[in-house]
Structure formats: structure tokens, C-alpha cells
ROLUMGU-720141 format. One record per residue: residue in three letters; x negated, y, z of N, C-alpha, C in turn. Coordinates in steps of 0.001 Angstrom, whole numbers, padded with zeros to 6 digits, always signed. Layout:
REM residues N
AlaXYZXYZXYZ ...
END
This chain:
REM residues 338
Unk-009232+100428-082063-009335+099337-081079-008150+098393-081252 Unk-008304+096953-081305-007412+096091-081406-007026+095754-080204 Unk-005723+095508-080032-004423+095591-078992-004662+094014-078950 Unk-004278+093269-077771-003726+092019-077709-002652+091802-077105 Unk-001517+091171-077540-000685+090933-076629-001223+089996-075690 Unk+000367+089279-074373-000414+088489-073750-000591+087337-073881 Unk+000066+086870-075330+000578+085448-075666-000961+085154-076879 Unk-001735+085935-076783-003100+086396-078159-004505+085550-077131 Unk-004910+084643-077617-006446+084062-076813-007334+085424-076949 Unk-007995+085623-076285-009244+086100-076375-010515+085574-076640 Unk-010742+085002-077590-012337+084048-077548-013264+084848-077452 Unk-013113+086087-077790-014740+087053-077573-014815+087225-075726 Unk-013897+087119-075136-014556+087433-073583-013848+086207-072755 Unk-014813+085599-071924-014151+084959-070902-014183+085425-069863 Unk-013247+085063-068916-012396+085722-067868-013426+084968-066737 Unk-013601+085582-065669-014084+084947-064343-013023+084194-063718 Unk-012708+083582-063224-012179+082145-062472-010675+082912-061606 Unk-010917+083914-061163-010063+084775-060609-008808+085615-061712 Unk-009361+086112-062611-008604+086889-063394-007903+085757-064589 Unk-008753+084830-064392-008068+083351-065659-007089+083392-064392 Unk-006913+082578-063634-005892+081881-062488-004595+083240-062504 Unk-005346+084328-062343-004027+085563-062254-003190+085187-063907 Unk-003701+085892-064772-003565+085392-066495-002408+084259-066376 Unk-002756+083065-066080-002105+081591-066456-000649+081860-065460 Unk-000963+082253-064180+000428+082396-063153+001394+083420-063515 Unk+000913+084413-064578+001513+085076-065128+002705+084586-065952 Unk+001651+084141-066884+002356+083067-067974+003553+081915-067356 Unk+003212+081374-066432+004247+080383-065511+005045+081406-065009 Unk+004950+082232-064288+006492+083124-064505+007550+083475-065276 Unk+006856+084005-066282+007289+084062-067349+007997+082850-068125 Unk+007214+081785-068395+007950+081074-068281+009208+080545-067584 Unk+008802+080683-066090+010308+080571-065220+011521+081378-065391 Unk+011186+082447-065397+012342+083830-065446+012594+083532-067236 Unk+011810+083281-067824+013127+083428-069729+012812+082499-070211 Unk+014128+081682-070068+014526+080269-069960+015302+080285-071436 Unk+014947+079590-072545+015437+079514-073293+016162+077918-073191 Unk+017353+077486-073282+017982+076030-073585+019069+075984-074893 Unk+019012+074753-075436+019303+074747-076564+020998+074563-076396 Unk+021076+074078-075219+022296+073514-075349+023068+074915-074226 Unk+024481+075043-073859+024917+075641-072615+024803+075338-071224 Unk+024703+075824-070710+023936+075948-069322+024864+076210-068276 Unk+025899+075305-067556+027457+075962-066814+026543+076732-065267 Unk+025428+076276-064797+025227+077264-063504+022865+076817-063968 Unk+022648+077630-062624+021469+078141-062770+021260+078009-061157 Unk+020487+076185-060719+020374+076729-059144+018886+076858-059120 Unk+018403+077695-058000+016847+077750-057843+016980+078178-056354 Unk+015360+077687-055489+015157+077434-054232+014587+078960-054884 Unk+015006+079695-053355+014442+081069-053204+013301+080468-052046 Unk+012041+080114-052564+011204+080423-051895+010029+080862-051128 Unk+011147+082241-051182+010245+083351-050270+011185+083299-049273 Unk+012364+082859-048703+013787+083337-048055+013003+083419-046818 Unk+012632+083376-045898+012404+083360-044130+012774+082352-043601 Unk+013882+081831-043926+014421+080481-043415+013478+079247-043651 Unk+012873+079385-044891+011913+078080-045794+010513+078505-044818 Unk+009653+079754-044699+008767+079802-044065+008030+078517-043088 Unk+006766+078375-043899+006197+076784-042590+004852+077995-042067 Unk+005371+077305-040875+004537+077571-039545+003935+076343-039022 Unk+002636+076748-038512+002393+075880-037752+002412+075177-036730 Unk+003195+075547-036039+003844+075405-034613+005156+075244-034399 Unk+006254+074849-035689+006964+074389-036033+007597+072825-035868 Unk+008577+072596-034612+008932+071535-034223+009673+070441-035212 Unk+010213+071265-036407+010882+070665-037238+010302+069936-038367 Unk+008830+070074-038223+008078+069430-038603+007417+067889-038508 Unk+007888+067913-037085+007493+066785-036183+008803+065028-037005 Unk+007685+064054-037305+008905+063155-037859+009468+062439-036777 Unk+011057+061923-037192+012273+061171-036338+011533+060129-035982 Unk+012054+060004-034287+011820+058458-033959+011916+057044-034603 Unk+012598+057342-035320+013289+056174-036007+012871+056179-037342 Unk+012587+057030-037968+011988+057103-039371+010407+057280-039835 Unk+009842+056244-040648+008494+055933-040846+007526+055958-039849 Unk+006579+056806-040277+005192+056696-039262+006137+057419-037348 Unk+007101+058504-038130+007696+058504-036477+008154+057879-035277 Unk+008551+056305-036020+008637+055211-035402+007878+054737-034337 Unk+006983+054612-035109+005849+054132-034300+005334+054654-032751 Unk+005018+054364-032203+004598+054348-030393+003189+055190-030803 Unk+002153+054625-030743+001335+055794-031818+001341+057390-031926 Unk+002752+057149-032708+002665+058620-032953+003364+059676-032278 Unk+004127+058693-031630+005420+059258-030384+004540+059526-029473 Unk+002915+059219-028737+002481+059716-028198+001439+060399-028306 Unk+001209+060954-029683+000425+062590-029556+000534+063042-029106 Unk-000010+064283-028556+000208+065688-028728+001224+065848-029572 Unk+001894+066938-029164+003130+067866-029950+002385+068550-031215 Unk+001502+069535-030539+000785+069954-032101+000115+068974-033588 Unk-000485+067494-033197-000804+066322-033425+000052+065831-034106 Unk+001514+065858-033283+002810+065680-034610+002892+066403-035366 Unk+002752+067571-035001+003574+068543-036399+002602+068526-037479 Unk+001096+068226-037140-000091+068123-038358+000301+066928-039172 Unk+000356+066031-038010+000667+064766-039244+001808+064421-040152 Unk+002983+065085-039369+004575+065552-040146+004371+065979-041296 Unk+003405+067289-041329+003458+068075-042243+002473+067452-043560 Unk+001360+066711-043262+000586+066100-044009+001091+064925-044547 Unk+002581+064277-043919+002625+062983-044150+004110+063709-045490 Unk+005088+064537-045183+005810+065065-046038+005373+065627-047169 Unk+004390+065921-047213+003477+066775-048386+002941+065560-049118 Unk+002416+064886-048106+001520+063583-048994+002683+062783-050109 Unk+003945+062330-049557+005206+061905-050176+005420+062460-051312 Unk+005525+063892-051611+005964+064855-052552+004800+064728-053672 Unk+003640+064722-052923+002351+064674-054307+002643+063744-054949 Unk+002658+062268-053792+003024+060938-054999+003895+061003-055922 Unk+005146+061456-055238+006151+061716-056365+006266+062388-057252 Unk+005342+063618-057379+005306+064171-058529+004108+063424-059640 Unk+003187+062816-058606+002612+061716-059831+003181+060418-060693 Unk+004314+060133-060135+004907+058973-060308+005673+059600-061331 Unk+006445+060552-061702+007501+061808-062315+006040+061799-063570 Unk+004749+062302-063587+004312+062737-064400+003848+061630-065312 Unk+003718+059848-064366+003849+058916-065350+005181+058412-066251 Unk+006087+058810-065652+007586+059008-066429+007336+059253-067462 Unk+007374+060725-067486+007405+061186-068490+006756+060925-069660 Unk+005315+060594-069459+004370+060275-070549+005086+058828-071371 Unk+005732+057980-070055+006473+056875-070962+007927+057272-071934 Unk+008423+058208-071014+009666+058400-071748+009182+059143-073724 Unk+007923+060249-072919+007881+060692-074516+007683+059672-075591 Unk+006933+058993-075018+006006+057968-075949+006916+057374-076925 Unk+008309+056354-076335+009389+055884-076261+009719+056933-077228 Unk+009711+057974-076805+011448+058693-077767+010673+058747-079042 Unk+009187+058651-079542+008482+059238-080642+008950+058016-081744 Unk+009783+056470-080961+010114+055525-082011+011965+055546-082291 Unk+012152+056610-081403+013933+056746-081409+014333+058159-082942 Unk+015278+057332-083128+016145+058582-084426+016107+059885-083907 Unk+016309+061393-084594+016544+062200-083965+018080+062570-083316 Unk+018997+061269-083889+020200+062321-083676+020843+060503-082133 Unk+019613+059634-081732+019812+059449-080685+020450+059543-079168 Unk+021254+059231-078891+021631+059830-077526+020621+059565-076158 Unk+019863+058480-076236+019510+057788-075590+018194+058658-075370 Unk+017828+059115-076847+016490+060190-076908+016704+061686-076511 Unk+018348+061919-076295+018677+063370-075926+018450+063138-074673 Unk+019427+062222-074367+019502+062088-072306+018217+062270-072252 Unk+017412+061004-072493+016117+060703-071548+014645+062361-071918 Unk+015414+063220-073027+014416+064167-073217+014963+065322-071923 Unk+016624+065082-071685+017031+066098-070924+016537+065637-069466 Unk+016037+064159-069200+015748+063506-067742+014249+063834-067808 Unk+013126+064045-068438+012154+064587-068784+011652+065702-068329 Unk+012875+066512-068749+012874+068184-068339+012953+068168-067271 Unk+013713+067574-066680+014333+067468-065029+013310+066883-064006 Unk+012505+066132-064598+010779+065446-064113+010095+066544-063405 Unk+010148+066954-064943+008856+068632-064933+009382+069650-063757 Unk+010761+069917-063681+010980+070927-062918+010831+070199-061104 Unk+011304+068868-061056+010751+068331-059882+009448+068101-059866 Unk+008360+068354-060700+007105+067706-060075+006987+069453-059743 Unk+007199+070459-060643+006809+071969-059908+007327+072396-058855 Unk+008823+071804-058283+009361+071775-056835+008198+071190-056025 Unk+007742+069775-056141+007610+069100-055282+006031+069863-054833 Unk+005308+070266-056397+003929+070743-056047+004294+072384-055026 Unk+005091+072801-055906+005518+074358-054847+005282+074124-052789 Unk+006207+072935-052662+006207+072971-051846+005085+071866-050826 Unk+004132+071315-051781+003012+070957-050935+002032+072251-051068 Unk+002164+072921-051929+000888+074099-051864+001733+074941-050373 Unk+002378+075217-049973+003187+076015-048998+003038+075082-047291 Unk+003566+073948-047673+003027+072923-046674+001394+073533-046345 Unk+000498+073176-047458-001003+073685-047325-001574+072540-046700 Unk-001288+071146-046417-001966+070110-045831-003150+069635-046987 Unk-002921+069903-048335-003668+069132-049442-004143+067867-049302 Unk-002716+067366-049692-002662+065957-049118-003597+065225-050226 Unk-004180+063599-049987-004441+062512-051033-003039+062497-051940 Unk-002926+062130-052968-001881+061102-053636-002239+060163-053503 Unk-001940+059883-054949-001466+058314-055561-002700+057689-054857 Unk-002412+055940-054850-004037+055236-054946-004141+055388-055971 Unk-006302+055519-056224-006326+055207-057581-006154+053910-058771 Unk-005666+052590-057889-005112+052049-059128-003891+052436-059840 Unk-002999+053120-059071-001667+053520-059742-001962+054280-060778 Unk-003067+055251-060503-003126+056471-061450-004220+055605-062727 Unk-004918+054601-062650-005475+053577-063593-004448+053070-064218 Unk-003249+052595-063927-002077+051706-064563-001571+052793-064762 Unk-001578+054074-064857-000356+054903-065632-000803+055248-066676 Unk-001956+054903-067037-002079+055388-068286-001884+054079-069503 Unk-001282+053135-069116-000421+051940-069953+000521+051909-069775 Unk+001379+052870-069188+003047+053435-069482+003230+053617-070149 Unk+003171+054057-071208+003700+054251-072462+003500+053358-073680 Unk+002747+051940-073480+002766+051072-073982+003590+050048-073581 Unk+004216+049934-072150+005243+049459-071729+006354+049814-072062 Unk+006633+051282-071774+007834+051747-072453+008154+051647-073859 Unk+007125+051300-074823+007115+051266-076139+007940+049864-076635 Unk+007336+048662-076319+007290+047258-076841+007805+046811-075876 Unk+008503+047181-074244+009041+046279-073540+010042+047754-072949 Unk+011198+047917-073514+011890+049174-072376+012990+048719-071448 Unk+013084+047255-071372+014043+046848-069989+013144+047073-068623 Unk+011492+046563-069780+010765+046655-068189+010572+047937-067678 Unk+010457+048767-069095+010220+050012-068563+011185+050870-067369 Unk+012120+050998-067807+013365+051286-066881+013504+050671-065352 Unk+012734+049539-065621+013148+048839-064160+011862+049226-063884 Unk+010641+049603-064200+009227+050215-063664+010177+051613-062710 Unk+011232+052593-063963+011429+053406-063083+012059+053937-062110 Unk+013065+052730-062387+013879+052402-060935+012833+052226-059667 Unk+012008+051045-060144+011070+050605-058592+010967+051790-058527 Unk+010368+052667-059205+009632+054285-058241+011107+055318-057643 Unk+012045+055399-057894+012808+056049-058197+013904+055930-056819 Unk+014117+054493-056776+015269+053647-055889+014705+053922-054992 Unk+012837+053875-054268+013054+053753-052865+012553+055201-052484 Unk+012607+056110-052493+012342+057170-052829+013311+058080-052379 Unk+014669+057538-053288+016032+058011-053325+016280+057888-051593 Unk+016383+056299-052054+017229+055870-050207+016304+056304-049441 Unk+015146+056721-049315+014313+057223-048220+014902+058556-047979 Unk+015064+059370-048896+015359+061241-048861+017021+061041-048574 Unk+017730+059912-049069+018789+060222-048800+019391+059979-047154 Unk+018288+058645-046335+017931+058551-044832+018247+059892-044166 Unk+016692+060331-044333+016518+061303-043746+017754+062931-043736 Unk+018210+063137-044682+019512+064312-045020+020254+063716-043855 Unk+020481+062373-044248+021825+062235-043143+021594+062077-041734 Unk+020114+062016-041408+019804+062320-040342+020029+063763-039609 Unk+019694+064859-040870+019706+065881-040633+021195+065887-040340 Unk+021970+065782-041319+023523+066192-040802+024000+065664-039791 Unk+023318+064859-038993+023828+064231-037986+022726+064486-036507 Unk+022137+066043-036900+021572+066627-035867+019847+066541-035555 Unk+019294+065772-036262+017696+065685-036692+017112+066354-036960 Unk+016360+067415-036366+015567+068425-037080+015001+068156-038040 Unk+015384+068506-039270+014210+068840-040478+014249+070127-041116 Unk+012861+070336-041476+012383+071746-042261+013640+072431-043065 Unk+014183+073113-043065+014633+074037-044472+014451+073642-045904 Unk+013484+074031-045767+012291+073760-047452+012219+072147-047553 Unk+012070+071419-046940+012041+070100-046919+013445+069333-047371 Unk+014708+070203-046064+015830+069970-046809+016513+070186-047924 Unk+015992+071399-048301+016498+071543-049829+015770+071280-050882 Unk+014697+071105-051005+013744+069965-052014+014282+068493-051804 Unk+014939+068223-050293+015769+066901-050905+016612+067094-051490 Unk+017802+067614-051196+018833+067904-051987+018997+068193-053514 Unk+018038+068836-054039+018040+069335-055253+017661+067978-055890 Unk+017148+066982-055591+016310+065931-056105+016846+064672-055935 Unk+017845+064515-055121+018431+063170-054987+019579+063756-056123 Unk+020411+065038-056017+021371+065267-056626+020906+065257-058309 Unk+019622+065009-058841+019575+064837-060534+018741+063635-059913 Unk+018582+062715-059769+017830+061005-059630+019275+060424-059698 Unk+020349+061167-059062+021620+060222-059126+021748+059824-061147 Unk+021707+060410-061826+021939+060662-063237+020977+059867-063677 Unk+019165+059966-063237+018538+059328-063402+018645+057729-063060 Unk+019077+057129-062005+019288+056083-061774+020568+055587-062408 Unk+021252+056632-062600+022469+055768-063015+021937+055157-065088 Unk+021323+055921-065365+021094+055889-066670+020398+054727-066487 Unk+019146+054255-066001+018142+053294-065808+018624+052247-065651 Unk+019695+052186-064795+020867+051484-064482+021495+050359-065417 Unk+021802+051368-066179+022555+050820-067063+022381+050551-068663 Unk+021138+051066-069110+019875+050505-069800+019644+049147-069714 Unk+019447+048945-068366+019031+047648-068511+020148+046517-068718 Unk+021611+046917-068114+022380+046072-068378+022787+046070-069856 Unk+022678+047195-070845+023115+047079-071990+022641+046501-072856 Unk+021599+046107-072298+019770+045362-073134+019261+044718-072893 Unk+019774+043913-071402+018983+042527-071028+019451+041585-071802 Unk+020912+041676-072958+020233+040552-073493+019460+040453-074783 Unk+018934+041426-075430+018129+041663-076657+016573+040941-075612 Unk+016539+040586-074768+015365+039428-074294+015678+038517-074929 Unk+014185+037801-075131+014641+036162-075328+014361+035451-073856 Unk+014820+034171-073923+015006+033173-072825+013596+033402-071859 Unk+012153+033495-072993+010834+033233-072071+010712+034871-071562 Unk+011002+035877-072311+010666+037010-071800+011685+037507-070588 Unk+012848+036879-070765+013426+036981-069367+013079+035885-068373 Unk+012774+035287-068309+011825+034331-067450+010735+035154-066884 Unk+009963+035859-067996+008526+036370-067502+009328+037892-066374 Unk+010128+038619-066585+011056+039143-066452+011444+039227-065044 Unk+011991+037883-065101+012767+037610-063331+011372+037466-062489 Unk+010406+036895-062752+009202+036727-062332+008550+037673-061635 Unk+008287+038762-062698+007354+040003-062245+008466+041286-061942 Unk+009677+040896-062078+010380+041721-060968+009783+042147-059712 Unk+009824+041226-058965+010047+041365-057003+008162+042076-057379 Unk+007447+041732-057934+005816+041918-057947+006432+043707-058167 Unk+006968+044123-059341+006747+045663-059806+007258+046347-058450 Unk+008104+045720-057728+008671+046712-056352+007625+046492-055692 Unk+006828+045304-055275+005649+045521-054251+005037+046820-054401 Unk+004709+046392-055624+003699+047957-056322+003908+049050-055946 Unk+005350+049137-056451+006053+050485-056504+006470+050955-054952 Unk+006493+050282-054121+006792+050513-052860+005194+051213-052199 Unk+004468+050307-052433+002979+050679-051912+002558+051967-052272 Unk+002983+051996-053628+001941+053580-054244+003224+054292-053913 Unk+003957+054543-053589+005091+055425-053248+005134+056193-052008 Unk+005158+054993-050785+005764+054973-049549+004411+054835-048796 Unk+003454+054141-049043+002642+053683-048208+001519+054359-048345 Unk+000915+055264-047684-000201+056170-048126-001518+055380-048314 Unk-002097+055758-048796-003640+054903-049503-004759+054812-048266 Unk-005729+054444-048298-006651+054251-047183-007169+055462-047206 Unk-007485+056141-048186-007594+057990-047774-006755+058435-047185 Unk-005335+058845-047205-004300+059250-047155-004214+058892-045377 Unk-004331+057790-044797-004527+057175-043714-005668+057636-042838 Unk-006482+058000-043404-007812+058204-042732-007537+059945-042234 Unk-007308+060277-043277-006903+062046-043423-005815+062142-042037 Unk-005111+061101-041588-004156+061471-040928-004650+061188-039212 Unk-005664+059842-039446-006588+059454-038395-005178+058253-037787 Unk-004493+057288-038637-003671+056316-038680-004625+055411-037761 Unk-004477+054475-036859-005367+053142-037003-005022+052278-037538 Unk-005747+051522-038017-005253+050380-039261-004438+049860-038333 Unk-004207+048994-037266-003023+048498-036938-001887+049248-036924 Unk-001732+050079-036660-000573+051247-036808-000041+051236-037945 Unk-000837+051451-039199-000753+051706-041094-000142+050193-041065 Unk-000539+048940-040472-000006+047631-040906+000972+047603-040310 Unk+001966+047856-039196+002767+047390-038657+003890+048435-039183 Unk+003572+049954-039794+004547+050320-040333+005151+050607-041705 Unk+003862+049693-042228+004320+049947-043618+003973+048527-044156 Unk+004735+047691-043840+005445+046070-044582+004950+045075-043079 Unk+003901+044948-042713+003264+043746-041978+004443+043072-041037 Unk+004701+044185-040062+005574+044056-038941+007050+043373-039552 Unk+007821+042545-038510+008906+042895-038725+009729+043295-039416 Unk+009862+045187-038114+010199+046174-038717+010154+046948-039901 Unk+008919+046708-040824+007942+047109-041589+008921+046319-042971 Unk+008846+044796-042845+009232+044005-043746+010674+044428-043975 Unk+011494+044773-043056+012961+045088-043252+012935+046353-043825 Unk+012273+046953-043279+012297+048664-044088+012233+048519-045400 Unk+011246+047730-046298+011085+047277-047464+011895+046611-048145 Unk+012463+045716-047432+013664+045272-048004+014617+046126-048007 Unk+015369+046700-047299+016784+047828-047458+016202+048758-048653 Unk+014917+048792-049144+014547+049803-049938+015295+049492-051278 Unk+015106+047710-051804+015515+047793-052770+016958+046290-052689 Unk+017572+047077-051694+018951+046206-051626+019616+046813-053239 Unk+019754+047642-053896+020797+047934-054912+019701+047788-055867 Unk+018481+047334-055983+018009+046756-056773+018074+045400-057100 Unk+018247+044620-055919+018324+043286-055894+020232+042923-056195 Unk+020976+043703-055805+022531+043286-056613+022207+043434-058114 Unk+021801+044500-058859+021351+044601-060152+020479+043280-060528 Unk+019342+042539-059930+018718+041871-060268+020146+040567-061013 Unk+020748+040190-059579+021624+039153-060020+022760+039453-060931 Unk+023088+040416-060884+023756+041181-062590+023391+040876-063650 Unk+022000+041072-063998+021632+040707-065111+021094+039530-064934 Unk+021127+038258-063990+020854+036981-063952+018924+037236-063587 Unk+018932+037716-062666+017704+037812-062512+017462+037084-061515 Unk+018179+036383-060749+018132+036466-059352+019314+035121-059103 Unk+020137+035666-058035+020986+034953-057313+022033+034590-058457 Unk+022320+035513-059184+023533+035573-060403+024635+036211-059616 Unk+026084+036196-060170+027068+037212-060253+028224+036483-060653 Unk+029480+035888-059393+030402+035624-060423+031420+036512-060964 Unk+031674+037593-060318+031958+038515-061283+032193+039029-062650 Unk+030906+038481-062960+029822+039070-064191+030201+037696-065057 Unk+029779+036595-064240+029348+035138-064727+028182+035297-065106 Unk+026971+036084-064971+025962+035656-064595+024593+034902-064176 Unk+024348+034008-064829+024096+032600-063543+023093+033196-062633 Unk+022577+031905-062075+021354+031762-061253+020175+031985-062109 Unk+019101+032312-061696+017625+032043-062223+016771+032110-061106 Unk+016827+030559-060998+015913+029589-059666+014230+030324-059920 Unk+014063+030801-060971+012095+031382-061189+012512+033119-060297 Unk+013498+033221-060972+013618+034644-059753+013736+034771-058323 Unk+014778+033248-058397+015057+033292-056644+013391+032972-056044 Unk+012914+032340-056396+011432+031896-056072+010521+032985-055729 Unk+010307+034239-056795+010047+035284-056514+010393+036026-055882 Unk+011309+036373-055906+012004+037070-054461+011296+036548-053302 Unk+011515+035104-053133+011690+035046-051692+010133+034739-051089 Unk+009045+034404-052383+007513+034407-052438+007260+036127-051767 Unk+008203+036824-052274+007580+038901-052239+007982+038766-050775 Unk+008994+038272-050047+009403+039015-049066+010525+039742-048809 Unk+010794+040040-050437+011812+041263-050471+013498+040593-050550 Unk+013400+039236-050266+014603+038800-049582+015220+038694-048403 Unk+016367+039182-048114+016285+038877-046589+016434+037632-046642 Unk+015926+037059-044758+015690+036002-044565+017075+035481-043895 Unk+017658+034568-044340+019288+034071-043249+019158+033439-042598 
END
């Protein structure tokens, strides 16, 4: 009788749906626990979660979102039911995490694409293969902890997930834009998780598991942003004059985007939660309030803009103006108004 190991296909028998799913989770353990890296490794952090502390319940107050932060804002939602909050808390935190691990899994497909035209002994192709890795292990955080949540939230809209599959033709033949594609997803994201922490430290109930899936994730996006960062300043000027024109242009447009499929849940996503459309408009851009939230999103995007003369300019820098950017900007919204 022939032996198989467990790493050996079996094509003579297929598995029923149950014993495949056991099989494959196997294999993902395994994978987790013997970690081979090429390079040295100074520490090894991982969310224990099974701990008691991470445990979601359903009747869990810490679930419920801050007055002051997103859909918690709202009057709306401040007057549910208590149980009513913690459903939609929990569906609206979960829903966040899916996007982001879809947004992470269009990354990546651009970054590989990209590195397949870089040298091997690249730095630019080491970092961004080591920011890659760091994708993968946040989109399996972020999925860990919506399967545990258990809301099975919507993601992305489906045009986002239609336009990700021309990421990697962006990243190929245009990589200033690319980078600033992954800032838009990246930047408001950041300052949103980094909100909320300091809410927590300053006495805000939030989840356990929630708090330390932020933490782990703003603390490697810092590396990520800083790299993206500074990509673009090392390379805005290998543009020519019209492609930075086209450039300053469809700036303020890629944050609309990127704000919407990020932050703003989709008309499924809304429905699932039982939002009323006036509610969904007034807290995510329409209002006011709505419009300012959007703007603080990408304030350290917009100093970068005028850095690289996208925008207002920089005397600092020397810099100039670019009057087609200021135009855009202030066409998106995403200027404040004086």
C-alpha cells in the first residue's frame, strides 16, 4: 500500500467538502507555526486569539460605536436600542476590516506585478516584497477577526473590485500614481484606527480584539506610508510637464474613490445594517460634518500634494503652485474652505 504524505495530492479520491476544509486548515497552520524567513527575525509578535479577554459576545457594550466617531455620531444611531448598537458596531467594524483586506489584496497584485520589471538585487523590490508579506499577514488578521466578529459583512463595492484588476497595469507604466493609489487607501484608514486608539486611551470603550488588530496594523502602515511617501518625492520628477498636469488633476478624484470604497459602506453594506439613506448621506461626505471628516482624512496627503507641486506648492521646498491642482482640490471638496 502506498503511503502519502500530507504535502502528496491525491487525484484518485476526492474529499467531501468537510474533510477538504479540515485538510487545507491544516495546511494554514502549518504554515503559521514553521515560519521559514530568509533574512533575521529580532522578535515574533502574534495576537493570541483564543485569550478570554479577545472573546466577542453578543451582548457586549464595547461593541457599541463612540458618539463622536462615524455612524456613532449620528442621532440615528444614538437612538437604538442598546442591543441594535452592538449589531450594527459589530457589523460596521467587521465590514471596515473586509474592505481593508480587499484593498491589501489589490496591493499586492500591483506591487508583484511592479517588482517582475525591477533587478533582483533592488532595494526598492526587497522593501516593497517585505511590505507584501506584511499585506498578507494583515489581510489574515483582518479576515481572523471578521470570521470571530461572525457579522459576514458586504465588502468592497463592486466597482472597486472591477478597477482592481488594472492595478497592476498602473503600477507597471505609471508608479508615482501607483503609490499615491496606495496612500489614498492607506492614509485614511490609518488616521481613522489611529482616532479611535486614542479614544480608547483616553477612556472609550473598545473591543480587545479590535484594539489590538489596530495596533498591530497602524504600527507596520507607519513603514508602509512612510515608503509611499517618499517614492513619490524621489520620482515626481522623472514626470513630464503633461503627465504631471494629468497628475495634479486626478489626484483629489483617486481620494474621492479611495475614501468611498474604504470608509463608506456600499448600498448593500447599508441596507444589511438597515442605515436610512439620509442617515448614509449626512455621515459619510453630504453633511457638513461629513465633508470635514473627509477632509482631515487626507490633510497629510494634501501637504505632500504641495511638496511635490501638486497643489498649493512649498516654499520650503520651492515648489511652485499648480493652479490645475488647486482647481481640483477645491472642485473635490477636499479643501478646506477659509
Amino acid at each position: 500500500m502506498t503511503s502519502h504524505n500530507e504535502g502528496t495530492p491525491e487525484y484518485s479520491t476526492r474529499l467531501d467538502k468537510g474533510d477538504y476544509e479540515s485538510r487545507v486548515h491544516r495546511w494554514s497552520k502549518k504554515s503559521a507555526e514553521v515560519y521559514n524567513n530568509p533574512f533575521p527575525v529580532k522578535t515574533v509578535n502574534f495576537i493570541d486569539w483564543d485569550s478570554p479577554e479577545f472573546a466577542v459576545t453578543p451582548d457586549d457594550d464595547r461593541w457599541i460605536m463612540p458618539s463622536n466617531f462615524d455612524l456613532g455620531a449620528s442621532e440615528w444611531y444614538q437612538q437604538l436600542p442598546r442591543e441594535k448598537q452592538i449589531e450594527i458596531g459589530m457589523y460596521r467594524y467587521a465590514h471596515v476590516a473586509k474592505v481593508g483586506s480587499e484593498f491589501e489584496e489589490a496591493l499586492i497584485s500591483g506591487i508583484a506585478l511592479r517588482n517582475q520589471l525591477l533587478p533582483s538585487d533592488s532595494e526598492e523590490k526587497r522593501y516593497s516584497t517585505h511590505e507584501a508579506e506584511e499585506e498578507e499577514r494583515h489581510i489574515l488578521m483582518f479576515n481572523e477577526m471578521v470570521n470571530r466578529i461572525g457579522s459576514k459583512p458586504h465588502g468592497a463595492p463592486s466597482w472597486f473590485r472591477n478597477m482592481s484588476a488594472y492595478v497592476g497595469f498602473v503600477a507597471r507604466r505609471f508608479p508615482v500614481a501607483f503609490w499615491a493609489v496606495v496612500l489614498a487607501g492607506e492614509e485614511p484608514i490609518d488616521h481613522t484606527q489611529r482616532r479611535l486608539l486614542e479614544m480608547g486611551r483616553n477612556g472609550t470603550p473598545v473591543h480587545p480584539m479590535l484594539e489590538k488588530v489596530m495596533q498591530v496594523h497602524v504600527a507596520e502602515e507607519a513603514r508602509h506610508i512612510g515608503f509611499a511617501d517618499r517614492f513619490q518625492k524621489q520620482n515626481i520628477d522623472k514626470l513630464s510637464p503633461l503627465q504631471k498636469k494629468l497628475f495634479a488633476a486626478s489626484l483629489p478624484l483617486i481620494l474621492l474613490l479611495a475614501s468611498d470604497a474604504i470608509l463608506k459602506p456600499s448600498p448593500k453594506a447599508v441596507k444589511a445594517m438597515g442605515i436610512p439613506k439620509e442617515v448614509a448621506e449626512q455621515v459619510w461626505w453630504k453633511s457638513e460634518t461629513g465633508r470635514k471628516t473627509r477632509q482631515d482624512l487626507f490633510i497629510n496627503t494634501g501637504r505632500r500634494a504641495d511638496i511635490l507641486g501638486l497643489r498649493n506648492g512649498d516654499e520650503k521646498t520651492g515648489a511652485p503652485k499648480n493652479k490645475l491642482g488647486q482647481l481640483a482640490w477645491r472642485l473635490s471638496g477636499l479643501s478646506p474652505s477659509k
